[in-house]
C-alpha positions, 0 to 999 in steps of 0.5 A: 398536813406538812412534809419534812425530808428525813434521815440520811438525805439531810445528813448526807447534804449536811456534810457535803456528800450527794444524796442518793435517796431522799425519803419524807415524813407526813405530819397530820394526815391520814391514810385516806388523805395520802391515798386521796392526794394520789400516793400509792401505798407500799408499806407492810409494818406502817403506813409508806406511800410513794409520790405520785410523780417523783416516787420518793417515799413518804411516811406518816408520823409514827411512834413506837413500842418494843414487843419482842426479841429481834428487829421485828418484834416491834408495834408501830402506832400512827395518827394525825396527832403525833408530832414531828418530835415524837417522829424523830426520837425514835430514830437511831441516831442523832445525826439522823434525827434531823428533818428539813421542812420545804422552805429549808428549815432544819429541825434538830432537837437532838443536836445531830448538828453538833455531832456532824461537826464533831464526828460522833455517833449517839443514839438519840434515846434508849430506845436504841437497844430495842433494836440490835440491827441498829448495830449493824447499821451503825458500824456500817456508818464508821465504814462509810464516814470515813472522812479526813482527817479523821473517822467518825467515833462512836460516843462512850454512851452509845457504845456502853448501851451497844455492849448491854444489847450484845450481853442480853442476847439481841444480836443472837435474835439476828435473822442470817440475811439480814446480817448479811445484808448489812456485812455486805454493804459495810464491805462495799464502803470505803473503809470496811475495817471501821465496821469490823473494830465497832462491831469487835469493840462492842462485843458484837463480832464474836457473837456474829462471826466468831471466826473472824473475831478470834484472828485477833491476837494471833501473830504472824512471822514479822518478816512478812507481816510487820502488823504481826496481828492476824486480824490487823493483817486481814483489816489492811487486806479488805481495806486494800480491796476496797481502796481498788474498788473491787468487787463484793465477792472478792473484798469477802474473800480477801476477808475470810483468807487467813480464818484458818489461822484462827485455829492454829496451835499456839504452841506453833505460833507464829507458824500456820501450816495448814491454814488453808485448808482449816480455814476452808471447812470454817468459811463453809461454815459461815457462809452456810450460817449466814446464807452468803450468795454462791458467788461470795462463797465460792471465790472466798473458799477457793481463795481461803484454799489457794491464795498460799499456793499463788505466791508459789506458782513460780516454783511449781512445774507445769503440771502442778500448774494445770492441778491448780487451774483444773481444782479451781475450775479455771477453764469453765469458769476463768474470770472466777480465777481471775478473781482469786488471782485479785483477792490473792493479790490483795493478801500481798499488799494487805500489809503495813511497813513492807515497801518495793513488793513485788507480786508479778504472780497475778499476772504469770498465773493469767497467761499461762492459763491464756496459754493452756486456753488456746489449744484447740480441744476440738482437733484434739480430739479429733485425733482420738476419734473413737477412743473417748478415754484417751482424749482427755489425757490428750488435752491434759498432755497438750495443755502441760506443753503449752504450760511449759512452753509459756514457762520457758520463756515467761519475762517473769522467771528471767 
């Protein structure tokens, strides 16, 4: 029996990056031996067993053998006769075909060296169609591989075998979580845009969010998006949340913003009016396809609705200003608000050639709302003791004053 650490650990440290996870695999044992040797087992599809004491995972040798449509239609066999190589060739990549023994040797029999060095992406066999998550998890890898100075690129071979899985229908087979599940973690890597063009130049992200996909092309008034591009325009917002280190809801709406302007006439271009509230039915759409937690969804509507809204608040009146607090629920939930204000802001300063912007809407937006928040509701009402109707127009009226009291001498409208 010999170990090997695997994958994305002897990748990781290859190019110099710390290693969160570490997981092995087991040449010439059997499940007895691991379970005699003190493993735990934990795997469902294939023979997985956590070490005793430092609970990493260790995994037999195994091949594999295509079944059926999906990640999931796959028949894994395993033995004490397959070998190291057999192990790897199944895996997606060549820079994750890599394995190191305890001694520190690396075994490479695909040249995932070679290809750190010079930043590609290649699948290690053909095998790699039998799988579409591989997609996925691909583009997720030109997310994260962001590295001066220059990205990481997608071999010409992988990405003509990439557009042959997308034109038999693989991806279509996608179960929503586990599209999902991959989104959001490209979304929380350090450039996100890179997934979004791998996913949009194979073919895959019409088929996944054709929503998205059909931004591109759409133009924009130049004097205030000099991208032009709609889709360029929302590839340098969520890149902006992710530079900020914002959280996963708010890089998803500053994502879904401007899906709207996918469905604006072109005999209008480059005007959108109405945007906002197109994009709003679009993004429920979407985020019910692919069963998008509640707190993605619920900041990226808000945000799709009201983000043109907050580069107006300076003109609006005070009780425009409590309409717009009271629709987004700003008083129950204000730190949801507060997120809206980021994403808005992140639409601001999503945009190439524009320097001096200035946005103080965020923040003018933030202390009126203070301002309408420190009333007393309570003594309020108590002026109002047995006429229940009436008090809540009290408050209402109460909280337009203090609005009106912060607008009259906000350092914003000076």
């Amino acid at each position: 029996m010999k170990t090997y650490v695997v994958g994305g650990a002897v990748r990781d440290a290859l190019l110099g990056l710390p290693v969160q996870d570490r997981d092995h695999v087991v040449i010439g044992a059997t499940p007895e031996q691991m379970l005699v040797a003190g493993f735990t087992p934990v795997g469902k599809d294939f023979p997985v067993f956590l070490h005793p004491k430092t609970h990493e995972e260790y995994a037999l040798a195994r091949t594999e053998r295509k079944t059926a449509a999906g990640y999931k239609g796959f028949v894994f066999h395993t033995d004490q006769g397959v070998t190291l190589e057999q192990d790897l060739i199944r895996r997606d990549l060549t820079i994750n075909a890599i394995a190191q023994d305890e001694d520190g040797v690396l075994t490479d029999p695909f040249h995932g060296q070679q290809d750190l060095q010079n930043k590609i992406f290649r699948h290690v066999s053909d095998a790699f169609a039998e799988d579409p998550v591989r997609i996925l998890r691909l583009a997720r890898f030109a997310a994260r591989f962001s590295i001066a100075p220059h990205d990481f690129v997608v071999a010409p071979e992988t990405m003509s075998l990439m557009r042959e899985v997308v034109a038999a229908g693989e991806v279509d087979a996608l179960v929503p979580e586990r599209v999902w599940q991959e989104l959001s973690r490209g979304l929380m890597e350090v450039k996100p845009s890179r997934m979004f063009e791998v996913l949009r130049e194979c073919g895959a992200l019409q088929r996944l969010l054709p929503e998205l996909d059909a931004l591109w092309g759409v133009p924009q008034p130049a004097q205030y998006h000099p991208e032009i591009d709609t889709g360029v325009h929302v590839m340098l917002v969520v890149d902006y949340a992710a530079q900020q280190e914002f959280s996963l809801p708010i890089r998803f709406a500053a994502l879904m913003h401007d899906l709207g302007k996918g469905t604006s006439p072109p005999e209008n271009w480059p005007s959108h009016h109405g945007h906002e509230q197109r994009g709003v039915a679009l993004v429920e759409a979407l985020c019910q396809r692919l069963k998008v937690p509640s707190d993605c969804r619920d900041l990226a509507v808000m945000t799709t609705r009201d983000h043109g809204n907050v580069g107006r608040v300076l003109e609006m009146r005070p009780a425009t200003l409590l309409e717009l607090f009271e629709r987004c629920d700003a008083f129950r939930k204000p730190q949801r608000f507060l997120d809206m204000l980021t994403a808005a802001e992140c639409d601001c300063f999503g945009r190439s050639g524009l320097i001096d912007i200035r946005f103080p809407q965020p923040a003018f937006l933030g202390q009126a709302l203070a301002a309408a928040q420190a009333l007393n509701a309570g003594e309020i009402a108590k002026g109002y003791l047995g006429q229940p109707q009436k008090i809540a127009e009290a408050i209402r009226i109460a909280r337009i004053e203090a609005i009106r009291q912060y607008r009259g001498k906000s350092e914003f409208l000076e």
